[in-house]
C-alpha positions as CSV (number, residue, x, y, z in Angstrom):
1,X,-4.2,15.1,-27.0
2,X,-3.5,12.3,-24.5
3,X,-4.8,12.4,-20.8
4,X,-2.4,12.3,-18.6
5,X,-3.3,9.6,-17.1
6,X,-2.2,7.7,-20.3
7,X,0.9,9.4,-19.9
8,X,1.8,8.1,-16.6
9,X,1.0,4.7,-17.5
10,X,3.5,5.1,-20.4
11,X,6.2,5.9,-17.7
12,X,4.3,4.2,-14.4
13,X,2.6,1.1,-13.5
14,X,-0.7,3.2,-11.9
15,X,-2.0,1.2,-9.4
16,X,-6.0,2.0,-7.9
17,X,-6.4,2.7,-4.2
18,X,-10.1,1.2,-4.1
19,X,-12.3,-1.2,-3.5
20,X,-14.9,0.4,-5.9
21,X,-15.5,-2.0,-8.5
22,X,-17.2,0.3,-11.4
23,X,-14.0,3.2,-10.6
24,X,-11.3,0.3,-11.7
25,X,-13.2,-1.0,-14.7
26,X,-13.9,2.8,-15.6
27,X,-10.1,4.0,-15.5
28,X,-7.9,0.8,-16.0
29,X,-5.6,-0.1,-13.4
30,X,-2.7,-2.7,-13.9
31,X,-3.0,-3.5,-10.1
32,X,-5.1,-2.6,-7.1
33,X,-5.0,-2.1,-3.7
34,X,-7.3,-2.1,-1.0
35,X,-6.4,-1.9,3.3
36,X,-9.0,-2.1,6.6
37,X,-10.1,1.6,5.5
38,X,-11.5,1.1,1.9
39,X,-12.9,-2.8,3.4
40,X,-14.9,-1.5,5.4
41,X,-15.8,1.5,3.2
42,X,-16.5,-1.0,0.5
43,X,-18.4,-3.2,3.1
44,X,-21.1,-0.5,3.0
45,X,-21.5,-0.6,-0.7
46,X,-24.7,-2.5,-1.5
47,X,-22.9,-4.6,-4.2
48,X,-20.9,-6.2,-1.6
49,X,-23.9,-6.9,0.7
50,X,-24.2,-10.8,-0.4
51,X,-20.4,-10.8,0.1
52,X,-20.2,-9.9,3.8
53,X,-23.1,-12.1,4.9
54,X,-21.1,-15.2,2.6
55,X,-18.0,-14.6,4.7
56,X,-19.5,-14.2,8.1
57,X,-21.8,-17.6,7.2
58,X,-18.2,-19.4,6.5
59,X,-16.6,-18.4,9.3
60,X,-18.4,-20.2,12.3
61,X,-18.4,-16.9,14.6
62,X,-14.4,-16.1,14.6
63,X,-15.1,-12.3,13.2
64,X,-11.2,-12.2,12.2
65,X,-11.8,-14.9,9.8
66,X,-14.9,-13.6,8.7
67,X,-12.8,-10.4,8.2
68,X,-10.3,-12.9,5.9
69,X,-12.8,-13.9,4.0
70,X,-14.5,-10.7,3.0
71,X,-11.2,-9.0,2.2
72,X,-10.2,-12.5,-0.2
73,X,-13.9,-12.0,-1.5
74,X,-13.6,-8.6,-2.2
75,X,-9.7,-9.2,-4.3
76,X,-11.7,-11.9,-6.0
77,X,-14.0,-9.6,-7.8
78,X,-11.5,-6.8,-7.9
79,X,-9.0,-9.4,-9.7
80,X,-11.8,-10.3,-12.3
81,X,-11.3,-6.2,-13.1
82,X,-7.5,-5.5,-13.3
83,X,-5.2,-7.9,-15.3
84,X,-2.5,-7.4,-12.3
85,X,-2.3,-8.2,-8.6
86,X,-4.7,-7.2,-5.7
87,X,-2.9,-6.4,-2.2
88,X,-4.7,-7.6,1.2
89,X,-3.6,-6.2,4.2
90,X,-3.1,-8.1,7.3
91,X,-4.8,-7.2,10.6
92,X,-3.1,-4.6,11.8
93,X,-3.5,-4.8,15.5
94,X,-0.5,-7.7,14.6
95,X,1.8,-5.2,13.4
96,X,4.5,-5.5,16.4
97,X,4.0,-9.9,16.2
98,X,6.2,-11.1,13.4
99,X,4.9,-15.2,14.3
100,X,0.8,-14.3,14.0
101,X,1.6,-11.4,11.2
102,X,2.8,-14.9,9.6
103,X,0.0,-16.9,10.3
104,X,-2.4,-14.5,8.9
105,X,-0.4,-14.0,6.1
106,X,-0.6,-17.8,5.4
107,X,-4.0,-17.8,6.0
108,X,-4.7,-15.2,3.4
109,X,-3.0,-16.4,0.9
110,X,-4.6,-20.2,1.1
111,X,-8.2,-18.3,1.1
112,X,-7.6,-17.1,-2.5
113,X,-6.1,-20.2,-3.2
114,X,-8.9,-21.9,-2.3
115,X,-10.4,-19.6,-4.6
116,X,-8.6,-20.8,-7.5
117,X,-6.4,-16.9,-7.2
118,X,-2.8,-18.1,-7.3
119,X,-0.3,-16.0,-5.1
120,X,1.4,-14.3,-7.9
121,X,-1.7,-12.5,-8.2
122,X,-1.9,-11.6,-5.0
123,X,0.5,-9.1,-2.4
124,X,0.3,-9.7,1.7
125,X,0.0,-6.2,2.9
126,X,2.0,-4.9,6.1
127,X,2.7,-2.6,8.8
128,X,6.5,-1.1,8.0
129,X,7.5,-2.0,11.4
130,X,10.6,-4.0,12.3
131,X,8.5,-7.0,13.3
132,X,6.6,-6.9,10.1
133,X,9.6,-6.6,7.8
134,X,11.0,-9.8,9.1
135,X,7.5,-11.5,8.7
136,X,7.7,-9.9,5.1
137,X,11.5,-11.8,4.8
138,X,10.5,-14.6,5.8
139,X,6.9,-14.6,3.5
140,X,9.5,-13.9,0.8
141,X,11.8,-16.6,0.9
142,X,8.4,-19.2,0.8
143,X,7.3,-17.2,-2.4
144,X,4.6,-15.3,-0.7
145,X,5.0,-11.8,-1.9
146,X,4.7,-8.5,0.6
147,X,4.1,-4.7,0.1
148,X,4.9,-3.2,2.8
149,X,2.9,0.0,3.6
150,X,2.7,2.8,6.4
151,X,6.3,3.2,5.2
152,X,7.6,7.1,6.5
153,X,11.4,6.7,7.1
154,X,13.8,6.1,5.0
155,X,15.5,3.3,7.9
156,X,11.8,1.9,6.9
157,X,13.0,1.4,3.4
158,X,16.2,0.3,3.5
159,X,15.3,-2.5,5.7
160,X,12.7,-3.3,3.6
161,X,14.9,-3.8,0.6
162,X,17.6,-5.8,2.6
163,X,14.6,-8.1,4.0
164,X,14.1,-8.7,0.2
165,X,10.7,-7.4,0.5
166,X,8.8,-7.1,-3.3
167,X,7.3,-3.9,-2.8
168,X,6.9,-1.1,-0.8
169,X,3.9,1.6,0.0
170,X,5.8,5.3,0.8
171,X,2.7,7.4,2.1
172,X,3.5,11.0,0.1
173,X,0.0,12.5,1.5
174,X,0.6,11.9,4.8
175,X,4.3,12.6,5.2
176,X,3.1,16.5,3.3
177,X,0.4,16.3,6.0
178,X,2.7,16.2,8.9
179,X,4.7,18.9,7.8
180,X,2.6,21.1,6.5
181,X,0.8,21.0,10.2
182,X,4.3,21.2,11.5
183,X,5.7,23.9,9.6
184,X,2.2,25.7,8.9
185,X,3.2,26.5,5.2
186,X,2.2,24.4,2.1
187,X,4.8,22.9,-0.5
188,X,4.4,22.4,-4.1
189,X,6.3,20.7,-6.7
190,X,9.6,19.3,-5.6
191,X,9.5,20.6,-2.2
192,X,7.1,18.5,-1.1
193,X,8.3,16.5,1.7
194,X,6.4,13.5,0.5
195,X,7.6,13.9,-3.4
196,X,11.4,14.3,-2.1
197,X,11.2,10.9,0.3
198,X,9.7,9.2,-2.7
199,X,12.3,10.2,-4.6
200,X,15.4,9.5,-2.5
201,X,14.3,6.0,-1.7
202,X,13.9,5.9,-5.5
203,X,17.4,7.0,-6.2
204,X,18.8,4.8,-3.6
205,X,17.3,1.6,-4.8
206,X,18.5,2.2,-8.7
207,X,21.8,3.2,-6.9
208,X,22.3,-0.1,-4.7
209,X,20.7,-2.2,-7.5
210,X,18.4,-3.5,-5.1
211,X,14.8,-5.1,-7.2
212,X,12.3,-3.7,-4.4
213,X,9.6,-1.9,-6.0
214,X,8.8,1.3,-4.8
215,X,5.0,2.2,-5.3
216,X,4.3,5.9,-3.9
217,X,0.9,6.3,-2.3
218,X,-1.3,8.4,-0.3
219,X,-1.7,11.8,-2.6
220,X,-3.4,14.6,-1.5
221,X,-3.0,16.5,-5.4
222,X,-2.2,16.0,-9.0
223,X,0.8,17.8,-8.4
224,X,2.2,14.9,-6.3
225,X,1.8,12.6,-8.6
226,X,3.4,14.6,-11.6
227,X,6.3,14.7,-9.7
228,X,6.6,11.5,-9.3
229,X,6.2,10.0,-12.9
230,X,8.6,7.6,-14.0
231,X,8.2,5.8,-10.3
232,X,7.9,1.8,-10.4
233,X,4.7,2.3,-9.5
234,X,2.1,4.9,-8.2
235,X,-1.4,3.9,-6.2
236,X,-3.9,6.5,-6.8
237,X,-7.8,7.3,-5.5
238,X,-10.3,7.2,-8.0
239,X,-10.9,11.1,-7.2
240,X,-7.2,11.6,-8.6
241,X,-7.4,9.0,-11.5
242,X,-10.1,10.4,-12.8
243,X,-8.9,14.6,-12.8
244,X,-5.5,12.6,-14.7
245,X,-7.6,11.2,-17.3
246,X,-9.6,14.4,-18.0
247,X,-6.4,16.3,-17.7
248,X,-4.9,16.8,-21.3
249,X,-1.6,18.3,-20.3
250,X,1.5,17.5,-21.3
251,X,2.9,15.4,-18.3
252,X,7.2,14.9,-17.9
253,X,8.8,11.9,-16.7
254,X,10.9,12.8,-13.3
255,X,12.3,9.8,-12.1
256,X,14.7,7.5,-13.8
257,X,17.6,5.6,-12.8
258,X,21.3,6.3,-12.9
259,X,20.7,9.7,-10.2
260,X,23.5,9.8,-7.3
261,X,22.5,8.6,-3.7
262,X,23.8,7.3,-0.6
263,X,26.1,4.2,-0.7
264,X,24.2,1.2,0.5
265,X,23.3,0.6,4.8
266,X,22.8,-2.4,6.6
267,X,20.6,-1.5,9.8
268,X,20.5,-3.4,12.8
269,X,17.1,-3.3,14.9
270,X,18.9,-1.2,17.4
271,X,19.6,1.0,13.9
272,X,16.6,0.8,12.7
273,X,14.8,1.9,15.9
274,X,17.0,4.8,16.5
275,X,16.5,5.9,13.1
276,X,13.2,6.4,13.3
277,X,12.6,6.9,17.0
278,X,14.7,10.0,15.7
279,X,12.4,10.9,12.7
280,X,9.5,12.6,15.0
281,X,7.3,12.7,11.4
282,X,7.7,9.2,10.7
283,X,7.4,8.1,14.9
284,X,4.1,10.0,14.8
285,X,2.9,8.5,11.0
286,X,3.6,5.1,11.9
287,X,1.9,4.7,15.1
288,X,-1.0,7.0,13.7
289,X,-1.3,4.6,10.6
290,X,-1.7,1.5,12.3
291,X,-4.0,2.8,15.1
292,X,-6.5,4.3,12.4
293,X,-6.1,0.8,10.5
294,X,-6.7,-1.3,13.5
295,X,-10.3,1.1,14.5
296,X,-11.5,0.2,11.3
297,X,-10.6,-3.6,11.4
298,X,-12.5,-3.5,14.2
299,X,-15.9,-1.3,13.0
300,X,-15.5,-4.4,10.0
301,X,-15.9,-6.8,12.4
302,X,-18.7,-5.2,14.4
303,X,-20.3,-4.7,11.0
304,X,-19.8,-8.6,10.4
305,X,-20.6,-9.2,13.6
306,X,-24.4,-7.5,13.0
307,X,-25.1,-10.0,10.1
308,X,-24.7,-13.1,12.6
């Protein structure tokens, strides 16, 4: 029989959501993404060691270069792995500054190429807000390409897709999170709040015609995943990759195109606001995401800061 990770891959471009080096050669990703979390996770990994004293010694004592230079370090080994594209996230304490989200974009993307890594190997990763969507359409339009992550609302995604942005990040685990707290029940299958937000922006995109790729991430169980097969593309843990590939089930593809959805909206930021100051799950999420993203960024810079 076939695993079902080989499955998905038939239906899904399966994305890993690590910077664990010996879990992507292990299970084969197209792609990979990494974020201020799995840095500084990865920063603690003895195989990285000569890494995070290489940035900090090119960086003259400015600790968010430093921080630049060990994410662009860490893609460069990751893209030696997968055949596709590595996403780097930008700082996210600049997640509500559209002008420095830019600069830091920039400034990522000339560190790889520095490296000899041309930018259509690489993806600029940022915060869903409205500030970082219009960084995003602007990156866009210089051929810098985005995925935009912490993504909760659906206002988040349409946006997104009008911007012109490449890619987005829909966080399944955390949406079923919220409302499994909320509602203090579990979901499975296509109940799942997460699976069904997935799956309308899905259906809306084919719909609209609109060429943003949707990648769900964040899963908390196999079950998750299942139902989404057939997505553009999934990012998965190496915990969840690896119960896929020793999983010999039969596994059914659940999305395709050509499934009814709402007629195409334009939001305004006055739209877009309301619409998700009105989504409590995705309010909460969002600010949630990027604080937990920003205490990291900064426990990677204290650890960068130690090696001085």
């Amino acid at each position: 029989m076939t695993s079902k990770l080989d499955q998905l891959k038939q239906f899904t471009t399966v994305v890993a959501d690590t910077g664990d080096l010996d879990a992507i050669a292990r299970l084969k990703p197209v792609d990979a993404t990494t974020n201020p979390s799995l840095l500084l996770k990865a920063a603690g990994m003895p195989r990285y060691a000569e890494l995070l004293r290489g940035a900090v010694a090119v960086s003259n004592g400015d600790l968010g270069l430093a921080c630049d230079h060990f994410a662009v370090a860490v893609g460069q080994e990751i893209l030696k792995v997968v055949p596709g594209r590595i996403s780097t996230e930008v700082d996210a304490r600049l997640s509500f500054d559209t002008q420095a989200t830019l600069r830091r974009a920039e400034r990522l993307i000339e560190l790889y190429e520095q490296a000899g890594i041309g930018r259509e190997r690489v993806l600029i990763k940022i915060a869903s807000t409205w500030e970082g969507i219009r960084a995003a359409e602007q990156l866009e339009k210089t051929g810098i390409q985005c995925n935009l992550t912490l993504l909760f609302a659906f206002a988040q995604a349409q946006a997104c897709a009008d911007a012109g942005v490449f890619l987005i990040s829909p966080f399944v685990g955390r949406i079923y999170d919220w409302y499994k707290k909320t509602e203090g029940r579990d979901f499975v299958g296509a109940e799942d709040p997460g699976v069904q937000s997935v799956t309308r922006i899905y259906n809306y995109y084919k719909a609209n015609g609109y060429s943003t790729v949707v990648m769900g991430a964040s899963f908390r169980n196999l079950g998750q995943i299942e139902q989404l097969a057939g997505c553009d593309r999934l990012t998965i843990s190496p915990e969840l990759l690896q119960q896929l590939a020793d999983d010999q089930s039969p596994l059914e593809c659940k999305l395709s195109g050509g499934k009814p959805a709402e007629a195409r909206q334009t939001l305004g930021e006055g739209q877009f606001r309301w619409a998700l100051n009105e989504d409590a799950m995705a309010t909460e999420k969002l600010a949630e995401g990027i604080r937990l993203f920003a205490r990291d960024q900064e426990k990677l810079e204290a650890l960068l800061a130690g090696q001085v």
